[in-house]
C-alpha positions as CSV (number, residue, x, y, z in Angstrom):
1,X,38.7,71.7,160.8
2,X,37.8,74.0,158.2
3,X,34.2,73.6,156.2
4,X,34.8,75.3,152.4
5,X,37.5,74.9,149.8
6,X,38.1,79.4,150.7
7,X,38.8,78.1,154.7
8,X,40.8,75.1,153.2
9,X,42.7,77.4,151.2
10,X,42.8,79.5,154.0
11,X,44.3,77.0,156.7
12,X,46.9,76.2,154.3
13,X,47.8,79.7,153.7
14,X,47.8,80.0,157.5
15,X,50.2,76.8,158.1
16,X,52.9,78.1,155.3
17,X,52.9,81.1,157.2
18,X,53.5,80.2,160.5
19,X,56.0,77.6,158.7
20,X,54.7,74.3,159.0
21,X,55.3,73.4,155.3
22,X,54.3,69.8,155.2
23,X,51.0,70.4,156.8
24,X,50.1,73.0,154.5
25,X,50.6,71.4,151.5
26,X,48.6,68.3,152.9
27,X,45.7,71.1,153.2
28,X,46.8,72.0,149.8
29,X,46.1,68.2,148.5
30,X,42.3,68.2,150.1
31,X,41.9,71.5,148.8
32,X,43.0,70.1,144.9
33,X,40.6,67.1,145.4
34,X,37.8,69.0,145.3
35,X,38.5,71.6,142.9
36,X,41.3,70.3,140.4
37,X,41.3,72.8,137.7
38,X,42.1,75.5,140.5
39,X,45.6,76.6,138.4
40,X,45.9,79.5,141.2
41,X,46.5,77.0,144.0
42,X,48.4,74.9,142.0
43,X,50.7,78.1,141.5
44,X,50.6,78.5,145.2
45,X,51.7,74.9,145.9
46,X,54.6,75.3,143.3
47,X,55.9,79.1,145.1
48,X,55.4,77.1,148.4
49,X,57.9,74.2,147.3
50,X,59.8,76.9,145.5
51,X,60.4,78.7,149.1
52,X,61.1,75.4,150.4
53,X,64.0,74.6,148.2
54,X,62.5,71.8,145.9
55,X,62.5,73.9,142.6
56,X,62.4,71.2,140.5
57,X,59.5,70.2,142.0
58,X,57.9,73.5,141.9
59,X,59.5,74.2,138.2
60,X,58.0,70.8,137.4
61,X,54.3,72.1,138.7
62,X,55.2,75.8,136.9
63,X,55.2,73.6,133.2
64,X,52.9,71.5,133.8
65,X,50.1,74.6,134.5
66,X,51.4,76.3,131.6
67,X,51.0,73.8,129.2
């Protein structure tokens, strides 16, 4: 398993990619626990569910960083 928050990142990226949606984002949740204010990934996350058809979801993660 990956080391660093860049190979977490990295993994997940890797896993959305090659289409295994629910894994990423898992990476994507250990990635947020250790840096939270990371608003990039949490745009990432959102145009991840947003590909996977949840755009509320992703909408609701969109306002919530822009507030």
């Amino acid at each position: 398993m990956p080391q660093t928050l860049l190979d977490l990142k990295t993994e997940a990226r890797r896993r959305l990619a090659a289409g295994r949606f629910v894994e990423a984002l898992k990476v994507h949740r250990l990635v947020l626990e250790g840096a939270p204010l990371d608003f990039d990934l949490r745009f990432e996350i959102a145009d991840a569910l947003l590909a996977h058809r949840e755009p509320a979801i992703a909408g609701s993660i969109y306002f919530a960083v822009a507030q």
